[in-house]
N, CA and C atoms as a LAMMPS dump frame, in Angstrom:
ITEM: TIMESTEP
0
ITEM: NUMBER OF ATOMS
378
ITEM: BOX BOUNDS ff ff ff
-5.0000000000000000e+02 5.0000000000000000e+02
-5.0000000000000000e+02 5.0000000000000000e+02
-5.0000000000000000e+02 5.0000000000000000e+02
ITEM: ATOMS id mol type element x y z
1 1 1 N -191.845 -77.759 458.223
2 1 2 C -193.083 -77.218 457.721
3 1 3 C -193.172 -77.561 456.229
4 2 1 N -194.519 -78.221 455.928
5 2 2 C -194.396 -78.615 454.249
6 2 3 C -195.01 -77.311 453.768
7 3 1 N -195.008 -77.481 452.373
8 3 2 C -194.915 -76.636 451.428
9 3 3 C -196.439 -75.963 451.6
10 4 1 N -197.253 -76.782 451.937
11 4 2 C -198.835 -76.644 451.95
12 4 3 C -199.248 -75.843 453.069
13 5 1 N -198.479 -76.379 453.968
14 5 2 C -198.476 -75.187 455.479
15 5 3 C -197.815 -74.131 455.1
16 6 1 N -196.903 -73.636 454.62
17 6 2 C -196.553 -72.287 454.324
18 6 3 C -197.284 -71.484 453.223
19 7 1 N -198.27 -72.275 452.851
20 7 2 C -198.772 -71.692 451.774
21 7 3 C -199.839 -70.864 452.434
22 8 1 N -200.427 -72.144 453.234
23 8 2 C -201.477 -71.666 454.474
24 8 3 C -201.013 -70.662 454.952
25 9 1 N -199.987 -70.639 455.785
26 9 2 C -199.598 -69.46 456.539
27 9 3 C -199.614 -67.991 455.988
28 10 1 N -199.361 -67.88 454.493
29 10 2 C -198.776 -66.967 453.667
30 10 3 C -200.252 -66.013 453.349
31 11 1 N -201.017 -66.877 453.178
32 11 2 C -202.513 -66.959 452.628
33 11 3 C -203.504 -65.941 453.944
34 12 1 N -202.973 -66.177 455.014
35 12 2 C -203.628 -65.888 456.328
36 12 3 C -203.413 -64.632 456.832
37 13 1 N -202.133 -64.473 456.704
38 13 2 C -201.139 -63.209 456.685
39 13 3 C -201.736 -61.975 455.324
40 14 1 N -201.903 -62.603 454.358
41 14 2 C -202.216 -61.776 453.247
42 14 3 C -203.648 -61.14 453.397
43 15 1 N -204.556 -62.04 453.904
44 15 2 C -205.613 -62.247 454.03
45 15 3 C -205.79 -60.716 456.098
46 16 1 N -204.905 -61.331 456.747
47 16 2 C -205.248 -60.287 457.546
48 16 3 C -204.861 -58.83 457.372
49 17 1 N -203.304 -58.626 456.388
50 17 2 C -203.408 -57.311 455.879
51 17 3 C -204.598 -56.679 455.106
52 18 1 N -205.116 -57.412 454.108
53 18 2 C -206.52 -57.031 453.435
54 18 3 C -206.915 -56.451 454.783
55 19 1 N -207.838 -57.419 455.249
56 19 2 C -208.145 -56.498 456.741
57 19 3 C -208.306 -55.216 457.303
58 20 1 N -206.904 -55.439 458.094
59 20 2 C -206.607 -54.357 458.346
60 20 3 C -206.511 -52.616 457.03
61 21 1 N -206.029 -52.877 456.253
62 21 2 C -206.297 -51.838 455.391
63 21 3 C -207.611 -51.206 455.131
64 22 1 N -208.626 -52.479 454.576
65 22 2 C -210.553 -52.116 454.567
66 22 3 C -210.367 -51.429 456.078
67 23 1 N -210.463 -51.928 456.963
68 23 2 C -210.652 -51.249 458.173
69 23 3 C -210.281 -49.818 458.436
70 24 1 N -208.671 -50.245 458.083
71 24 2 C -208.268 -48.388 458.199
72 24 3 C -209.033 -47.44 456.715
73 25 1 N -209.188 -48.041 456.055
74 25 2 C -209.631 -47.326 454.819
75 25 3 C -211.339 -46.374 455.823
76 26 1 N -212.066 -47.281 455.745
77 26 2 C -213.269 -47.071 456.544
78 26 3 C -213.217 -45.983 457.738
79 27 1 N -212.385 -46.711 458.894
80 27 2 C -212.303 -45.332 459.571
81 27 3 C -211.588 -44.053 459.425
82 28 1 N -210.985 -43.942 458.069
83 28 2 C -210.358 -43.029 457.728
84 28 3 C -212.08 -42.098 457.002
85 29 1 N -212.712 -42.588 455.933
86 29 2 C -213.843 -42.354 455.353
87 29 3 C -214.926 -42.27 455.946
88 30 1 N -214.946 -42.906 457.206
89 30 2 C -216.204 -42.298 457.805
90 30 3 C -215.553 -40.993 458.945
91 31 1 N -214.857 -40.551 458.723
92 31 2 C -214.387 -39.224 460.001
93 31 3 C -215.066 -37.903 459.349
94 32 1 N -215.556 -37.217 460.009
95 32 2 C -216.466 -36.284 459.408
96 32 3 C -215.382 -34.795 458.929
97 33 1 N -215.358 -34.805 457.623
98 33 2 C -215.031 -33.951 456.953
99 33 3 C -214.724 -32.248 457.954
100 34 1 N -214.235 -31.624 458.342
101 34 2 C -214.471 -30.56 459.032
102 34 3 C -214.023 -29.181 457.737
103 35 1 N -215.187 -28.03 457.93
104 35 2 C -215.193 -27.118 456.901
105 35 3 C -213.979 -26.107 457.327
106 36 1 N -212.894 -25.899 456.433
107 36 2 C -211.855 -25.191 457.253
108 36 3 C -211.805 -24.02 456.438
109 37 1 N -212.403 -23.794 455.302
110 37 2 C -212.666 -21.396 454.981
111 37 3 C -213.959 -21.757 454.475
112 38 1 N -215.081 -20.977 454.826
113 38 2 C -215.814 -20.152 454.423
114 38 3 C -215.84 -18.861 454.209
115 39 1 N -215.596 -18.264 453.258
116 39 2 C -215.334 -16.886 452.972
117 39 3 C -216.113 -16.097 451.782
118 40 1 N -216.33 -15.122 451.931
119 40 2 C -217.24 -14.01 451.019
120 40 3 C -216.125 -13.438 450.204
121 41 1 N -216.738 -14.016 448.918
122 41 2 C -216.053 -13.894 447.775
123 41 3 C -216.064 -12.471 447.121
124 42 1 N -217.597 -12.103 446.894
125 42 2 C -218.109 -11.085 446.229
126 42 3 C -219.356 -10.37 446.582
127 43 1 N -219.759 -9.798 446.711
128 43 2 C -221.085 -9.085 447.011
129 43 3 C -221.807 -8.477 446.06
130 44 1 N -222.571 -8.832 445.057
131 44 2 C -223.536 -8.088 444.327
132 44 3 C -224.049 -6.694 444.852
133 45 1 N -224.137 -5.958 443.974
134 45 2 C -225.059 -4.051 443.621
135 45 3 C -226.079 -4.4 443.592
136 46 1 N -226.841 -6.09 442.812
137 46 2 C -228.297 -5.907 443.052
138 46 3 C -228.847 -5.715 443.866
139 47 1 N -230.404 -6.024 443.288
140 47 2 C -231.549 -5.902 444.765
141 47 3 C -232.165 -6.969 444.767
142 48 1 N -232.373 -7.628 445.813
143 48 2 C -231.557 -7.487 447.015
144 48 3 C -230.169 -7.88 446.935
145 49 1 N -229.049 -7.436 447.611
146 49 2 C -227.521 -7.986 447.495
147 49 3 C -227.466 -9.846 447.45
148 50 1 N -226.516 -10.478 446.585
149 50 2 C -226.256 -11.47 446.874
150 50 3 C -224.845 -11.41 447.204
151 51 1 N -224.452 -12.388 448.126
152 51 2 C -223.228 -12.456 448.867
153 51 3 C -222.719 -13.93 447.952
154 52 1 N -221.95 -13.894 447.533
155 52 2 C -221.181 -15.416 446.866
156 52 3 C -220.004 -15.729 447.952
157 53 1 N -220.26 -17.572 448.611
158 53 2 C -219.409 -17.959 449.561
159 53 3 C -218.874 -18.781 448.657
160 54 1 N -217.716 -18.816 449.494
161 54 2 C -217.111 -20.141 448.894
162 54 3 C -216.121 -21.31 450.101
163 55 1 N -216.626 -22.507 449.933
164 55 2 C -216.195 -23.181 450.774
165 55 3 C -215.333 -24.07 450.605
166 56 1 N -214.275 -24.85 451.424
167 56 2 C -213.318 -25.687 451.583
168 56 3 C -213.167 -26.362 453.095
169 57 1 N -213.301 -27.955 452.251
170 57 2 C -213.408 -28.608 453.23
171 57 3 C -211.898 -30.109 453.669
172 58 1 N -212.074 -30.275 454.851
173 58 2 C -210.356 -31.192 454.876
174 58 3 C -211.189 -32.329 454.13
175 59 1 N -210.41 -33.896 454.264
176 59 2 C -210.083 -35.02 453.868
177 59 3 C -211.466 -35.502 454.633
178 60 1 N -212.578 -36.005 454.477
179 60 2 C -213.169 -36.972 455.047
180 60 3 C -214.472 -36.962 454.905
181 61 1 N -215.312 -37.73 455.364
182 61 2 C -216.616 -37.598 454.954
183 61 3 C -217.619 -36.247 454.831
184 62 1 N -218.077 -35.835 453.746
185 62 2 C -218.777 -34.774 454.014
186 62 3 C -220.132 -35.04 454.228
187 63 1 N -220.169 -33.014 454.877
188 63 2 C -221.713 -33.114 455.429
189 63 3 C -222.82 -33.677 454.965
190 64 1 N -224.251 -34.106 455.511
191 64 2 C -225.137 -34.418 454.754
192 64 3 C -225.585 -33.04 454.484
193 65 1 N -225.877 -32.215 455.24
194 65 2 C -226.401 -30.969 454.834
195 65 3 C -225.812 -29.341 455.795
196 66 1 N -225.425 -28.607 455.077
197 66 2 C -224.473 -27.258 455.99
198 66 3 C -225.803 -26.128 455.742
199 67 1 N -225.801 -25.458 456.669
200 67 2 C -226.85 -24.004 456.649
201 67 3 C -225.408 -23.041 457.523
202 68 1 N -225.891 -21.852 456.212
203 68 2 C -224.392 -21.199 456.073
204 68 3 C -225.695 -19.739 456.947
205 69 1 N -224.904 -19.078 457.945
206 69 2 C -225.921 -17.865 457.826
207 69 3 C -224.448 -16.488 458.023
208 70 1 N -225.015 -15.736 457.392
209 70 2 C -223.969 -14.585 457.24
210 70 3 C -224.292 -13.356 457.764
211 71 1 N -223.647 -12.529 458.299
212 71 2 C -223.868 -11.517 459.008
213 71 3 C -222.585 -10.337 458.413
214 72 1 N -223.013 -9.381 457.739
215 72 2 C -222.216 -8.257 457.807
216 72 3 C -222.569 -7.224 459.064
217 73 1 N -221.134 -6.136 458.791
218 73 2 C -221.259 -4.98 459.926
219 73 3 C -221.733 -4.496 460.425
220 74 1 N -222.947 -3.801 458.729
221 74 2 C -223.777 -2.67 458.55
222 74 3 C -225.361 -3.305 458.675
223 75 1 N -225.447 -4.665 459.33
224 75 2 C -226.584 -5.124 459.256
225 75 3 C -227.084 -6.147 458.215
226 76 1 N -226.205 -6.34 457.183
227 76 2 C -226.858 -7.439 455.975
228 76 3 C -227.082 -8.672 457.22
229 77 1 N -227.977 -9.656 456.499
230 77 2 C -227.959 -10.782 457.262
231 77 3 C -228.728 -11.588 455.95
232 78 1 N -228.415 -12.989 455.992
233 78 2 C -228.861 -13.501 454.825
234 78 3 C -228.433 -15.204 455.635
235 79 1 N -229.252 -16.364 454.86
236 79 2 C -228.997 -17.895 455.47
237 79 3 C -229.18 -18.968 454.425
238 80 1 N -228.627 -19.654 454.274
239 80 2 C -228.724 -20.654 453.021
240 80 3 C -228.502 -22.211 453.533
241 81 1 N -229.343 -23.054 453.355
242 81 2 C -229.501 -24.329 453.738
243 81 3 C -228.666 -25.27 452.048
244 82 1 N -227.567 -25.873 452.495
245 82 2 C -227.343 -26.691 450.819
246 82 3 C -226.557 -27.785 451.277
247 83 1 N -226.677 -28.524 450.421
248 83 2 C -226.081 -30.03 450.633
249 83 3 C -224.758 -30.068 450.392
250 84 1 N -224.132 -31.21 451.36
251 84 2 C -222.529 -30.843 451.916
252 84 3 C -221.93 -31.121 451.17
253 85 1 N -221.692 -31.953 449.885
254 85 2 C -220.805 -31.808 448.607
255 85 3 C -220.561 -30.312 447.497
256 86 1 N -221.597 -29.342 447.797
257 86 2 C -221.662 -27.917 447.29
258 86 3 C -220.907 -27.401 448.033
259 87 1 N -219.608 -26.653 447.097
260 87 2 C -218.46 -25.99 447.705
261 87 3 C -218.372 -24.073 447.261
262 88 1 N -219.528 -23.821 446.82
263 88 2 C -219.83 -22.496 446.326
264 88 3 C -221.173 -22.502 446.596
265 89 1 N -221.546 -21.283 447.22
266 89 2 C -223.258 -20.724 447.316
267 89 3 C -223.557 -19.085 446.674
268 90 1 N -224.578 -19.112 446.724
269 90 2 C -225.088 -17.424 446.556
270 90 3 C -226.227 -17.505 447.658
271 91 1 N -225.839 -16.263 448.345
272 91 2 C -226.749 -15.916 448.877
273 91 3 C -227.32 -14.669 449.705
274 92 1 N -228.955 -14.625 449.103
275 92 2 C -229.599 -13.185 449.151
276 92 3 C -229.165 -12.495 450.814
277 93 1 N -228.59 -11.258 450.889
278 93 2 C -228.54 -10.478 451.759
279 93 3 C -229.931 -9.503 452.249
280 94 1 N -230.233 -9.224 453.649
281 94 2 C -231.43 -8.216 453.693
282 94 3 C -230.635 -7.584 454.574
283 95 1 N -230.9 -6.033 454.025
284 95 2 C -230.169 -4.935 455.002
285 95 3 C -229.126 -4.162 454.073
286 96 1 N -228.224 -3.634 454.434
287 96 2 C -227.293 -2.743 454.212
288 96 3 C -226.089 -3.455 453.947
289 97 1 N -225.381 -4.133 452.782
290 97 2 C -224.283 -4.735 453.042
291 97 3 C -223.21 -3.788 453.34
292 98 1 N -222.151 -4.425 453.892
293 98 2 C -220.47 -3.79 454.013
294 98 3 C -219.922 -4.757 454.565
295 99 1 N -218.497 -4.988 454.514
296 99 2 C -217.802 -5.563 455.31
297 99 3 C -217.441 -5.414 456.422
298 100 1 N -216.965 -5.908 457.388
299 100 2 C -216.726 -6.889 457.235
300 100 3 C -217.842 -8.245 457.319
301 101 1 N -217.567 -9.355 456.614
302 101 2 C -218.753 -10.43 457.334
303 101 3 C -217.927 -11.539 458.467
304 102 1 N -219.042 -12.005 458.6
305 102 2 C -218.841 -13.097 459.812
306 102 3 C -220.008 -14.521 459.127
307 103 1 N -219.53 -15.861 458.965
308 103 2 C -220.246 -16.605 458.177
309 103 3 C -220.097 -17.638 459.578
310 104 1 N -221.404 -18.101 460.381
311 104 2 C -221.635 -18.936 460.947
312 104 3 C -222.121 -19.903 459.925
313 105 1 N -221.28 -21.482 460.3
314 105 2 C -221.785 -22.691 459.799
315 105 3 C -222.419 -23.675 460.549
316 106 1 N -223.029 -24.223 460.301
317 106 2 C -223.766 -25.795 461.058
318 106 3 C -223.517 -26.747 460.139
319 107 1 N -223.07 -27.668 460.118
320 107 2 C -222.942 -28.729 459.8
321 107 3 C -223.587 -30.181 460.309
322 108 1 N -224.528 -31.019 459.277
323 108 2 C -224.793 -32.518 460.401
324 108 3 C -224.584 -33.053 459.157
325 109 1 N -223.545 -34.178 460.416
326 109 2 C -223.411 -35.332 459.532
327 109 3 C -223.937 -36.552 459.871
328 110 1 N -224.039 -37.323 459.018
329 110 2 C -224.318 -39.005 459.322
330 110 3 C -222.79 -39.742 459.446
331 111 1 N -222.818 -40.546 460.894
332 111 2 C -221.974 -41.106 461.021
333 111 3 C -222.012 -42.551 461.93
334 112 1 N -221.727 -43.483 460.887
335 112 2 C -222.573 -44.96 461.609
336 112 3 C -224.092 -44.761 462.371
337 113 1 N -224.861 -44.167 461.485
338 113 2 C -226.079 -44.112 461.867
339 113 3 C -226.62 -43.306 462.521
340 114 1 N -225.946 -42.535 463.254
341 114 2 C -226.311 -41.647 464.287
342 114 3 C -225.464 -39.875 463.491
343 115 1 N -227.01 -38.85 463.939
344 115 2 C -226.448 -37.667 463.703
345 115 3 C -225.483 -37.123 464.561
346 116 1 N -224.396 -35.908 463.542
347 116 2 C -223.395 -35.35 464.263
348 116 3 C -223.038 -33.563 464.342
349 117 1 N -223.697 -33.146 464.634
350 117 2 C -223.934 -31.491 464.089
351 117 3 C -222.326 -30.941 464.967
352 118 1 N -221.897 -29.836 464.234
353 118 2 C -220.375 -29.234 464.174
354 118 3 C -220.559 -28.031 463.42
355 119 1 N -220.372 -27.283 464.724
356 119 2 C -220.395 -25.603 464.025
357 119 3 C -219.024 -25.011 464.125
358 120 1 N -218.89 -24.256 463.205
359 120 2 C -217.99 -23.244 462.977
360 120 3 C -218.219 -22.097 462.702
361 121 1 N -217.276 -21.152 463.093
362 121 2 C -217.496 -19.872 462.309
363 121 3 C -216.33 -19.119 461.737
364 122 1 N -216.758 -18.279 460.781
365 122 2 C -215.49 -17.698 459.679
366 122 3 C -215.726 -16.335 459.631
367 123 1 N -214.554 -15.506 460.005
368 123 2 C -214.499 -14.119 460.337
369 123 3 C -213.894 -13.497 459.025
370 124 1 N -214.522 -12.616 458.526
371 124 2 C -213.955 -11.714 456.921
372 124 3 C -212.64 -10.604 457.456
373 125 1 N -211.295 -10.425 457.326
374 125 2 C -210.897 -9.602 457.815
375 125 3 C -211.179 -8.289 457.445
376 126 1 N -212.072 -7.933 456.467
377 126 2 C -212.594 -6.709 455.998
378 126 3 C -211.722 -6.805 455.181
């Protein structure tokens, strides 16, 4: 093998790791982010109550848009529509707050073009 063919060879090899890496990089970045705590931070005395969430999300693409809706014990109920890079909300309660809450999420994402909606929900232990 001359020098020119191994160069080739070397070149091809280098050239298909690139590859493979963009590739895994990609399907690593397009996997849809999944929200793993939503939790009620604080509850405002005002009027009307605001509930402050706060969210955390794993490794991967986030939502295009999450609608958080919250439900306490005593009847509060309150819903907030915000875009999936926002990892803190406020939001207005109607009713009677107390603990414990319960924070249903929706999540849709964009993923290769096509929508992907993923709900969760997050229980307050009081």
């Amino acid at each position: 093998m001359s020098l020119a063919e191994y160069l080739m060879r070397q070149r091809r090899w280098v050239a298909i790791g690139i590859g493979v890496a963009a590739a895994a990089a990609l399907i690593i970045g397009a996997r849809p982010a999944p929200l793993r705590l939503a939790r009620v931070t604080h509850v405002s005395n005002s009027t009307p109550p605001v509930a402050s969430i706060a969210l955390r999300y794993a490794r991967g693409a986030r939502p295009r848009v999450a609608v958080l809706d919250v439900i306490g014990a005593q009847g509060a109920t309150g819903s907030a529509s915000i875009p999936g890079d926002q990892e803190f909300v406020e939001v207005p309660l109607a009713g009677n707050p107390g603990r414990p809450y319960r924070i249903d999420a929706t999540l849709a994402y964009r993923v290769g073009g096509s929508l992907l909606v993923r709900k969760a929900t997050f229980a307050d232990p009081g």
